[in-house]
Steps between C-alpha positions, in 0.01 A plus 500: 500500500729567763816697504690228604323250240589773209878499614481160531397481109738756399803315644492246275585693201784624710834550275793359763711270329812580679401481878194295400292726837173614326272746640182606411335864666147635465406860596149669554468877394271705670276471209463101643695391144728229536854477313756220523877494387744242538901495532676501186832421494827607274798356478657825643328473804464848590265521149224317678205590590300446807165340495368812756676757203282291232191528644551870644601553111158359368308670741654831426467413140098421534520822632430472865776630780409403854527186687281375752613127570829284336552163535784288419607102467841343436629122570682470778457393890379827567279820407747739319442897506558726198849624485627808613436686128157317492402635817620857413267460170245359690466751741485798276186371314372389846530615857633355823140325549515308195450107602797305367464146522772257390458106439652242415416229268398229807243749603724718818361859502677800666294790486626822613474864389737757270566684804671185670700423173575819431604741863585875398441441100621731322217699309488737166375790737837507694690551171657855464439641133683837534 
């Protein structure tokens, strides 16, 4: 199955009853396992959580901690990309190589890398720990 065709599955057991915009992500590890998340929504919005943070969850969970390809479909006219804490996430259980591609439910792809969503990240080896 296809990373795309696993979000695709995922998003309809999206939680969004308040802005009704489902999304569904799938991400390989490294290890070639597959994990999916979708958005789950909270009546206190900032509660949420994103589908990319559910599926980075389960993967992390299975046990596994790099990522080697995301994908990502929502409704909408066009292909949306992760948001800006998504792609922080993303990027430290990937690297700026990782193949992103984003869909939408009419069958648009984008497909781009973490690199290009992500300029100048922001990574755990630049923290100071003095």
């Amino acid at each position: 199955m296809s990373l795309i065709e696993a979000a695709r599955r995922v998003r309809k057991n999206a939680y969004a009853p308040y802005s009704g915009f489902k999304v569904g992500a799938a991400i390989r590890s490294v290890s070639g396992n597959v994990y999916v998340g979708c958005n789950v929504e909270n009546v206190a919005y900032p509660e949420g959580t994103c589908a990319e943070a559910g599926a980075i969850a389960a993967m992390v969970a299975a046990g596994d901690i790099e990522i080697v390809e995301v994908a990502v479909i929502a409704g909408g006219p066009e292909p949306v990309a992760p948001c800006g804490g998504c792609r922080q996430k993303l990027m430290e259980f990937g690297a700026g190589d990782v193949s992103v591609t984003m869909a939408t439910t009419s069958g648009k792809l984008r497909v781009t890398t973490m690199r290009d969503l992500l300029p100048g990240a922001f990574a755990a080896a630049q923290m100071n720990r003095d």
